[in-house]
C-alpha positions in Angstrom: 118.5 42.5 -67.8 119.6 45.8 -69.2 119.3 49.2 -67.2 115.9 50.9 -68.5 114.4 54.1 -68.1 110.5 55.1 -67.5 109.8 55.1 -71.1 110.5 52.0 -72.2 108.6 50.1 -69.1 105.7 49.6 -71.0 107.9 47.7 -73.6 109.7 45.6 -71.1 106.4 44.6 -69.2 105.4 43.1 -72.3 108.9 41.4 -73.2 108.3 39.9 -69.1 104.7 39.3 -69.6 105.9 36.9 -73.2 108.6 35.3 -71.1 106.1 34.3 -68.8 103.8 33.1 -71.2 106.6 31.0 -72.5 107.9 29.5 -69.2 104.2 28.3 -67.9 103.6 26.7 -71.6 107.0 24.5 -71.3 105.5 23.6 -67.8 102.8 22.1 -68.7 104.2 20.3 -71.3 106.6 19.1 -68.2 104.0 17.8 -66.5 102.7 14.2 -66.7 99.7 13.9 -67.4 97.2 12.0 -64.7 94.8 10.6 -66.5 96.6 8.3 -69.0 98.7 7.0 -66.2 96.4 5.5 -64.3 94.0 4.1 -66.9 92.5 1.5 -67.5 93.2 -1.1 -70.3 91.0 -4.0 -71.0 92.2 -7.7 -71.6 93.3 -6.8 -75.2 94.7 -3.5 -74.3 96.5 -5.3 -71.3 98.0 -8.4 -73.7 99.1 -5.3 -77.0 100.3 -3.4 -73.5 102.4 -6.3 -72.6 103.6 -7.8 -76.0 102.3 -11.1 -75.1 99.0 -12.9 -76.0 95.4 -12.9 -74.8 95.5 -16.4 -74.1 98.8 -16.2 -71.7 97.2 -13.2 -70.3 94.7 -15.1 -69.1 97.3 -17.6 -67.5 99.0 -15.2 -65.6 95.3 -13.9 -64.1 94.5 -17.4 -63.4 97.3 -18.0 -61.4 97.1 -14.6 -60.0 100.3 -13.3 -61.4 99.4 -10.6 -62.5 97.8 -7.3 -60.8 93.5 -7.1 -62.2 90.7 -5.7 -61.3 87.5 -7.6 -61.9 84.3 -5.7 -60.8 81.7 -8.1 -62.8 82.4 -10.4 -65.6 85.1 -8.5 -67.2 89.2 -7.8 -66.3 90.5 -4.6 -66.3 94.3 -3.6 -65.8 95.8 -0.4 -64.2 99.0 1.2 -66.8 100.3 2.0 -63.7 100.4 -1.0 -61.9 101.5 -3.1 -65.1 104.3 -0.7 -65.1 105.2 -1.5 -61.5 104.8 -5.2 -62.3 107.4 -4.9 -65.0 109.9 -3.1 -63.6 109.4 -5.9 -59.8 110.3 -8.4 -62.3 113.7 -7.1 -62.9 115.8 -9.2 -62.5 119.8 -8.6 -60.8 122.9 -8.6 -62.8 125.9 -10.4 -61.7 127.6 -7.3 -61.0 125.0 -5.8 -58.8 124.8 -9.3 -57.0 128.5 -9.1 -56.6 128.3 -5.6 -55.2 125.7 -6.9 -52.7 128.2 -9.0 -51.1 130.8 -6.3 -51.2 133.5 -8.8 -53.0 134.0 -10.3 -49.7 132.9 -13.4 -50.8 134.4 -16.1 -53.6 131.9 -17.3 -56.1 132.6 -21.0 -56.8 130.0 -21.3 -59.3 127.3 -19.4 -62.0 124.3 -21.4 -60.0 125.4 -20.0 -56.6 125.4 -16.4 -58.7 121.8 -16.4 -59.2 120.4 -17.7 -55.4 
């Protein structure tokens, strides 16, 4: 910032005062917002959520799969925990599994690869 004298302070408190302004507005734009991460999607909202059907939704909360909440007669899904089921399902590629043993080991074969 340039060297200013008493009569331009007035000008320069407002100039600090828009900066400010500025910098607290891209903040909370930065921030994420709460309440749509952890809401709550019904069975519909869940399967369009997921890309898959209602049906195989279903399934996967039958055979208890997938993480539900079930206070009465009707299912209801956390965004934030169908996010964390997503991203537990990932699955290794052969180069992290190869990093894993440190290229000590000889692979004979893909099946061994995937254990």
């Amino acid at each position: 910032m340039d060297p200013f004298n008493f009569n331009e302070l007035p000008d320069v408190v407002r100039r600090l005062f828009e900066k400010v302004e500025q910098i607290e507005l891209l903040l909370l734009r930065l921030q994420p917002k709460e309440d749509t991460d952890d809401e709550f999607l019904n069975i519909n909202e869940a399967a369009a959520f997921l890309k898959v059907s209602v049906a195989s939704l279903y399934s996967k909360v039958s055979r208890k799969e997938i993480p539900v909440s079930k206070p009465g007669k009707r299912l209801y899904f956390s965004r934030t925990e169908l996010h964390e089921w997503v991203r537990s399902g990932k699955q290794k590629t052969s180069l992290e599994i190869l990093s894993e043993y440190g290229g000590q080991r000889k692979i004979t074969s893909r099946s061994k690869l995937y254990k």
